[in-house]
TIKOLLO-767967 format. One record per residue: residue number from 1; x, y, z of N, C-alpha, C in turn. Coordinates in steps of 0.02 Angstrom, whole numbers. Last residue first. Layout:
pos = NUM, n.x = X, n.y = Y, n.z = Z, ca.x = X, ca.y = Y, ca.z = Z, c.x = X, c.y = Y, c.z = Z
...
REM end
This chain:
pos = 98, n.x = 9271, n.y = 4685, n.z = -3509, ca.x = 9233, ca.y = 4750, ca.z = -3529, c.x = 9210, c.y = 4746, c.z = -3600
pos = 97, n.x = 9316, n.y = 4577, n.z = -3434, ca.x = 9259, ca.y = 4614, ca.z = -3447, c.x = 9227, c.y = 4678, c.z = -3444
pos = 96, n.x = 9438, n.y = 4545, n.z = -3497, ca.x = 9379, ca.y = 4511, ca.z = -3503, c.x = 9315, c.y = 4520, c.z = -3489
pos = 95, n.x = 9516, n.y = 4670, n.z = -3478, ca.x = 9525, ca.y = 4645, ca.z = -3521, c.x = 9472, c.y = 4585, c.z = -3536
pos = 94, n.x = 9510, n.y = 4683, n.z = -3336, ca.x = 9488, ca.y = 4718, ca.z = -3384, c.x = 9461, c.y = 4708, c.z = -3453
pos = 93, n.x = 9615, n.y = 4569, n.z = -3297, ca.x = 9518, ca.y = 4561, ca.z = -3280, c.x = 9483, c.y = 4605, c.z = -3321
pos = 92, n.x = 9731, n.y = 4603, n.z = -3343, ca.x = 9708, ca.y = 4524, ca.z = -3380, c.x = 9620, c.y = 4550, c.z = -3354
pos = 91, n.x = 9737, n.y = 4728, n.z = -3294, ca.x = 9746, ca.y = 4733, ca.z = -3327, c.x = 9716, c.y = 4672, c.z = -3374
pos = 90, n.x = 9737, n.y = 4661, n.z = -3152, ca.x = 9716, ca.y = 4712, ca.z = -3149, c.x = 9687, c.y = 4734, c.z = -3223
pos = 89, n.x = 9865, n.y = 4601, n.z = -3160, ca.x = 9823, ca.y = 4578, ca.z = -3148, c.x = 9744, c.y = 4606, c.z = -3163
pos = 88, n.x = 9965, n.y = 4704, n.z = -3193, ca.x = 9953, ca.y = 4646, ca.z = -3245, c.x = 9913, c.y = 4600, c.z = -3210
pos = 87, n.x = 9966, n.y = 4751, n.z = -3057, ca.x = 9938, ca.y = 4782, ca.z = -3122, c.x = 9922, c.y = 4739, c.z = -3168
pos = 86, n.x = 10041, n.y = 4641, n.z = -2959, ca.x = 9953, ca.y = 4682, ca.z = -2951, c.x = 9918, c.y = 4722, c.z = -3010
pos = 85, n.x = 10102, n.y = 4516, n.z = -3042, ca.x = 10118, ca.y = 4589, ca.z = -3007, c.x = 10037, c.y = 4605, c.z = -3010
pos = 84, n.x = 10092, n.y = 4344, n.z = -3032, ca.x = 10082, ca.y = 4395, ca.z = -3070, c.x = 10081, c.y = 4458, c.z = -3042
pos = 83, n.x = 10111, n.y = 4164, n.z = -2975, ca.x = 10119, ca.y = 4234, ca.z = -2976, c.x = 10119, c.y = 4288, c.z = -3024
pos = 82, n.x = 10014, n.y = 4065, n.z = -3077, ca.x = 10064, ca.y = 4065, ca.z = -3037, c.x = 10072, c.y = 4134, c.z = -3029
pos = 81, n.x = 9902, n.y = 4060, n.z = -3220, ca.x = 9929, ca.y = 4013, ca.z = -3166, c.x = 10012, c.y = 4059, c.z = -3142
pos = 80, n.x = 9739, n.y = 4120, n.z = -3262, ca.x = 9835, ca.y = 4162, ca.z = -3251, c.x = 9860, c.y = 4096, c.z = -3187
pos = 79, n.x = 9622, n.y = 4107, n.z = -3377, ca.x = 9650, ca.y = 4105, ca.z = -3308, c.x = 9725, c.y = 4127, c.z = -3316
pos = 78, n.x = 9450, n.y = 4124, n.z = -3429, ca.x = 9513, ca.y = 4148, ca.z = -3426, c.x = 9554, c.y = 4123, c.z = -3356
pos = 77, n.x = 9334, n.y = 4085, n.z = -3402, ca.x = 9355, ca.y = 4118, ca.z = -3456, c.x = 9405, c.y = 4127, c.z = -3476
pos = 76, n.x = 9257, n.y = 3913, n.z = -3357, ca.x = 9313, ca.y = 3955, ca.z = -3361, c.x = 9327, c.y = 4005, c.z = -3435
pos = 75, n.x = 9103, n.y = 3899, n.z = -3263, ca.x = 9126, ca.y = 3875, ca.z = -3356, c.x = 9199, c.y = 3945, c.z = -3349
pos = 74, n.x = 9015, n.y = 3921, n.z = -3167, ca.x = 9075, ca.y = 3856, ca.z = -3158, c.x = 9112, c.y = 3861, c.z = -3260
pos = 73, n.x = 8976, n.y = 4069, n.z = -3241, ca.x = 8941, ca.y = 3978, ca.z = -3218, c.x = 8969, c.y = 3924, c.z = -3220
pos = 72, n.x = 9118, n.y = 4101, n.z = -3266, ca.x = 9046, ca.y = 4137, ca.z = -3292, c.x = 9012, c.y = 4071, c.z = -3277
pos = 71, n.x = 9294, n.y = 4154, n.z = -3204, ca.x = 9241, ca.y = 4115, ca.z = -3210, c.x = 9139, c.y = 4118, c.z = -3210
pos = 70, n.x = 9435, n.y = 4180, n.z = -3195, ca.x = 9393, ca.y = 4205, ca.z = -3204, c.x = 9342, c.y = 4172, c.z = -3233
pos = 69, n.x = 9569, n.y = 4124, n.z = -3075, ca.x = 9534, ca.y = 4095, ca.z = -3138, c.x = 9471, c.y = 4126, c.z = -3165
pos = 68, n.x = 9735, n.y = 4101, n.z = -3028, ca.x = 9665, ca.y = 4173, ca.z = -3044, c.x = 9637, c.y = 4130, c.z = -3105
pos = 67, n.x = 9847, n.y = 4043, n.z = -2926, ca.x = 9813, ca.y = 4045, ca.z = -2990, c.x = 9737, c.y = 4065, c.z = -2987
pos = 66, n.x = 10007, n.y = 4042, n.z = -2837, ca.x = 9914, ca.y = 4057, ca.z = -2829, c.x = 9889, c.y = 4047, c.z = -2932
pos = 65, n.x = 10016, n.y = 3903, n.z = -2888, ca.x = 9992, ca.y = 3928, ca.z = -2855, c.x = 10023, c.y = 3975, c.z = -2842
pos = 64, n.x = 9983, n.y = 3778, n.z = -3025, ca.x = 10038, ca.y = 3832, ca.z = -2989, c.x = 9995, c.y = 3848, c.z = -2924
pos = 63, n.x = 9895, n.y = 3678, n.z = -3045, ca.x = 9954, ca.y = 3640, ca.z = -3038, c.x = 10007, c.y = 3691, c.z = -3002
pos = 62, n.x = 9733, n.y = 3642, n.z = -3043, ca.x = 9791, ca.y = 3694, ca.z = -3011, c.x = 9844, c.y = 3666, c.z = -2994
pos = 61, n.x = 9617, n.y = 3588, n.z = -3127, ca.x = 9693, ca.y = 3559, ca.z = -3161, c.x = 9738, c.y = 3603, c.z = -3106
pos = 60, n.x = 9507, n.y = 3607, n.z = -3079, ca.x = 9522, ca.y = 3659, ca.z = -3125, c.x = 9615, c.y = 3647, c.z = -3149
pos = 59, n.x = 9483, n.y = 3480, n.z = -3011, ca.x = 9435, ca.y = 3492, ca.z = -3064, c.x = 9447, c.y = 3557, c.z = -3105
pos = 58, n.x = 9590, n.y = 3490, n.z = -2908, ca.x = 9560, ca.y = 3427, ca.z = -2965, c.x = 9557, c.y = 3447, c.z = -3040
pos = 57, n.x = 9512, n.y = 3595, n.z = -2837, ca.x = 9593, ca.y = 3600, ca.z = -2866, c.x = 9631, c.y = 3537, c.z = -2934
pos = 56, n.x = 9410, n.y = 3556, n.z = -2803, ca.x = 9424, ca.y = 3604, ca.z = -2849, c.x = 9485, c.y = 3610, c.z = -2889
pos = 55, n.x = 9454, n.y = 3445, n.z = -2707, ca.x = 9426, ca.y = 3417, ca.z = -2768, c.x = 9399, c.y = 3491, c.z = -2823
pos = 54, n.x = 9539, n.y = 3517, n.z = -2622, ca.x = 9562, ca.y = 3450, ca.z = -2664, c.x = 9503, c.y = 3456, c.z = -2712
pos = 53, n.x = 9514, n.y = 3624, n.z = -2501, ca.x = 9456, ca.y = 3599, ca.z = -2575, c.x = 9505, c.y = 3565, c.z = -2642
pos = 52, n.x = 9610, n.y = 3634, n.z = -2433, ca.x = 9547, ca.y = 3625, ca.z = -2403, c.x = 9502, c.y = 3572, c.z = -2447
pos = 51, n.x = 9719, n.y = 3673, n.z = -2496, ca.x = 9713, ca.y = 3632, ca.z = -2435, c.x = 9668, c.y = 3588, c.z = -2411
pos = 50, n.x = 9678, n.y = 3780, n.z = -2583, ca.x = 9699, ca.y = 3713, ca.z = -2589, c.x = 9700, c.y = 3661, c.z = -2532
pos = 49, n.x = 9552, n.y = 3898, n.z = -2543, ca.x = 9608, ca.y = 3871, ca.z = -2515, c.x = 9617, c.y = 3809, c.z = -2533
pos = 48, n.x = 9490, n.y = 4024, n.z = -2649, ca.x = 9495, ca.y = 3956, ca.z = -2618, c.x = 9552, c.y = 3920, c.z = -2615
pos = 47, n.x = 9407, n.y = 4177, n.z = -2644, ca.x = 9466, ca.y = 4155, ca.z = -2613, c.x = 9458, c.y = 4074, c.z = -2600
pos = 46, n.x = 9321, n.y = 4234, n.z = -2736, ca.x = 9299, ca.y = 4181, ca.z = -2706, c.x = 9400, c.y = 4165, c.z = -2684
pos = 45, n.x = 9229, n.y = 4396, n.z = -2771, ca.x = 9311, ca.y = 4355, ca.z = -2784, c.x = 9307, c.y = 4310, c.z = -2734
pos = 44, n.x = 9110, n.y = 4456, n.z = -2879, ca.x = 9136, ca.y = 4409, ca.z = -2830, c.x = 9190, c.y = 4382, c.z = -2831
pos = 43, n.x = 9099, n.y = 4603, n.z = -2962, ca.x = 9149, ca.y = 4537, ca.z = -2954, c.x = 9145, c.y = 4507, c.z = -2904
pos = 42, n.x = 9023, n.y = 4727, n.z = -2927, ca.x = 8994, ca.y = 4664, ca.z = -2951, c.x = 9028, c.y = 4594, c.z = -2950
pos = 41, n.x = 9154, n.y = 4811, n.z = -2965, ca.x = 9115, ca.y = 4836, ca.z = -2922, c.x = 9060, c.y = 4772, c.z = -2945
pos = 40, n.x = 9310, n.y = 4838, n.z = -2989, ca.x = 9261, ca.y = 4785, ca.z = -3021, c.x = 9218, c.y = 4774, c.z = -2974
pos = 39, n.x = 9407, n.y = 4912, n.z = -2926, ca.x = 9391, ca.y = 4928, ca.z = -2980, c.x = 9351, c.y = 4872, c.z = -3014
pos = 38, n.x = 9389, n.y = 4851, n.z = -2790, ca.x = 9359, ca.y = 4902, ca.z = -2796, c.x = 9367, c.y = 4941, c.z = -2877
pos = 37, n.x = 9447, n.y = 4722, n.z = -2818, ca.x = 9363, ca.y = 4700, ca.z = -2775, c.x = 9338, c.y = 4823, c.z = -2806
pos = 36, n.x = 9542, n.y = 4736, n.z = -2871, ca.x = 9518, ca.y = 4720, ca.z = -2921, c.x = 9434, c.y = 4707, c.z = -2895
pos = 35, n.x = 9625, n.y = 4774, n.z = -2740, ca.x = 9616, ca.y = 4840, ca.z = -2787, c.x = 9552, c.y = 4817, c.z = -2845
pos = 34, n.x = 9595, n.y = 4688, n.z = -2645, ca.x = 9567, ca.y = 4732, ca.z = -2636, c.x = 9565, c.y = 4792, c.z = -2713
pos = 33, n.x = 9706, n.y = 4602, n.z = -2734, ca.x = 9623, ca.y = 4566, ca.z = -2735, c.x = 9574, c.y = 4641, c.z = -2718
pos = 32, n.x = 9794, n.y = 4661, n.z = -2694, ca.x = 9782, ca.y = 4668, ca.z = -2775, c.x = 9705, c.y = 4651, c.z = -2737
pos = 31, n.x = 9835, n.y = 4630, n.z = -2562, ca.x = 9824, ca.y = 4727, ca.z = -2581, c.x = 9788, c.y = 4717, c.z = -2648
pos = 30, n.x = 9849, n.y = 4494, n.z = -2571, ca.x = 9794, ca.y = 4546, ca.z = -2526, c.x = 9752, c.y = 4616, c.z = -2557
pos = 29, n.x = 9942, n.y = 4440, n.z = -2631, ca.x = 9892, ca.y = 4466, ca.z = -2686, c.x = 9845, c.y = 4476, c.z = -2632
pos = 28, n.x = 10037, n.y = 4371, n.z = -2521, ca.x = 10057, ca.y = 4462, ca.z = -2562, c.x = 10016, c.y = 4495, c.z = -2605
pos = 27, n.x = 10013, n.y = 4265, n.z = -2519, ca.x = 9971, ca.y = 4313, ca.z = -2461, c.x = 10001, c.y = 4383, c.z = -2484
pos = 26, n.x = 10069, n.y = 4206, n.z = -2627, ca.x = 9986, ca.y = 4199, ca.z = -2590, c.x = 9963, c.y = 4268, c.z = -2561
pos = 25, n.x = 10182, n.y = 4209, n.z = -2561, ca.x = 10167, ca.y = 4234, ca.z = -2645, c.x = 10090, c.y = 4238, c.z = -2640
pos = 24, n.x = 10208, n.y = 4109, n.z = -2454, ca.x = 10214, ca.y = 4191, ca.z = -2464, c.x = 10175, c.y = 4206, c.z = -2534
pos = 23, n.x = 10103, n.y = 3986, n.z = -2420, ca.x = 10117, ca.y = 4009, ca.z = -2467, c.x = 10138, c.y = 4083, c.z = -2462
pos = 22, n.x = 10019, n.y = 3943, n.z = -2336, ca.x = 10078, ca.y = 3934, ca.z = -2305, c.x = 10133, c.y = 3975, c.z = -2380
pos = 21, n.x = 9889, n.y = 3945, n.z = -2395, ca.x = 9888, ca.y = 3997, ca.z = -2329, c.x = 9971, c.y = 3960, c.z = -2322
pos = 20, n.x = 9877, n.y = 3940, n.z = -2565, ca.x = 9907, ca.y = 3893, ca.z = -2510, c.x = 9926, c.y = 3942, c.z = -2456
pos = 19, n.x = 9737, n.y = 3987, n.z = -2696, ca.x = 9800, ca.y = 3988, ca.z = -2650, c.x = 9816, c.y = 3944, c.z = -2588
pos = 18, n.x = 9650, n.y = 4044, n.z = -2812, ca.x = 9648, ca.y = 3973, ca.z = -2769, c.x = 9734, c.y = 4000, c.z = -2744
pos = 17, n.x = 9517, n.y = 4135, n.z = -2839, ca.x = 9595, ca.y = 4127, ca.z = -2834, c.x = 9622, c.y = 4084, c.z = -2788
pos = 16, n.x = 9390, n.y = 4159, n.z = -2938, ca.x = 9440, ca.y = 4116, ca.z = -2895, c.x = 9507, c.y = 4133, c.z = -2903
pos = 15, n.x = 9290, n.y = 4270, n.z = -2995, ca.x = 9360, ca.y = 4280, ca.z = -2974, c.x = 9381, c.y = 4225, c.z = -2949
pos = 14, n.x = 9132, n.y = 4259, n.z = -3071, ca.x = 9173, ca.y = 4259, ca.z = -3023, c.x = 9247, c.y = 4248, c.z = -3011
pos = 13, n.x = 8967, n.y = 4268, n.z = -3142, ca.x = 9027, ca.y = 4276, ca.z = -3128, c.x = 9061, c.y = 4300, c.z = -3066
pos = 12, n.x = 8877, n.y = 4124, n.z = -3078, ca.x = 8881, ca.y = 4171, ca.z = -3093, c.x = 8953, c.y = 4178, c.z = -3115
pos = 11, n.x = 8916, n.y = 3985, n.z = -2939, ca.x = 8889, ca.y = 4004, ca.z = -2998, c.x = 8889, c.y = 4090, c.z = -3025
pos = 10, n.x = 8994, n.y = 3871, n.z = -2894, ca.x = 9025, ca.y = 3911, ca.z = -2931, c.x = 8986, c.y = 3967, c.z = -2984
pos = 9, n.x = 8920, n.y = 3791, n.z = -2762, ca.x = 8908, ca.y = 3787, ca.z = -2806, c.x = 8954, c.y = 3864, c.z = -2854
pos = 8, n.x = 9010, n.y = 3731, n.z = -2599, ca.x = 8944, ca.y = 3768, ca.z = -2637, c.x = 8967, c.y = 3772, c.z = -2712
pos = 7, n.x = 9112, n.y = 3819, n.z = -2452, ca.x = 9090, ca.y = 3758, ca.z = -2533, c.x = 9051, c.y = 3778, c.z = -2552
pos = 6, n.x = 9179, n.y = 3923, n.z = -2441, ca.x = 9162, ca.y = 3888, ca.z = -2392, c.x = 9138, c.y = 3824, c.z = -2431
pos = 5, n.x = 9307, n.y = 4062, n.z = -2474, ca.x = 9250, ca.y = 4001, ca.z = -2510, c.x = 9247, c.y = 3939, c.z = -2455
pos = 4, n.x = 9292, n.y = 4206, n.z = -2417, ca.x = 9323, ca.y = 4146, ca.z = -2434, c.x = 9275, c.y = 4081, c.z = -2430
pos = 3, n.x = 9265, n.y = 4347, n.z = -2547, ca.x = 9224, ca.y = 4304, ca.z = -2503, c.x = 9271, c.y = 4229, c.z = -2481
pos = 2, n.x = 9246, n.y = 4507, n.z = -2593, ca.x = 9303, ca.y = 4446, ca.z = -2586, c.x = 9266, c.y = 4426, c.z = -2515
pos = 1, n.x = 9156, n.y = 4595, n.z = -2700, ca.x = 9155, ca.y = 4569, ca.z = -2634, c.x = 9202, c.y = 4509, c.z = -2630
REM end
């Protein structure tokens, strides 16, 4: 389920992908997010907007953007800073949980 993040607490596992709405490169991981919402049936994908939430962006160091951070109770598993093609995305989430 891709959800955009309103605030609140990071809990369980979950997908952030922190991005800038003025950002092309941003808005081109639409089609992916949908492909990784329907080959990862349980994934919450938390769309969060830099703009907004400074103090995430803080607190997970987001220096690129967009950047994918796969995350098990606010505690980071994995991440991918800055643009990446829809497969090799696809491919990094598999890869952590299975």
């Amino acid at each position: 389920m891709i959800i955009e993040y309103n605030g609140g607490n990071l809990s369980g596992e979950c997908l952030a992908f922190f991005y800038a709405s003025w950002s092309s490169r941003c808005n081109l991981h639409d089609n992916a997010l949908k492909r990784i919402e329907y080959e990862n049936k349980g994934l919450k994908i938390l769309r969060i907007n830099t703009s907004k939430y400074h103090i995430l962006k803080e607190k997970f160091t987001i220096k690129k953007i967009p950047t994918f951070i796969l995350l098990n109770d606010d505690n980071i598993v994995s991440r991918v800073d800055g643009y990446t093609d829809q497969y090799s995305l696809c491919k990094w989430i598999k890869n952590y949980r299975s």
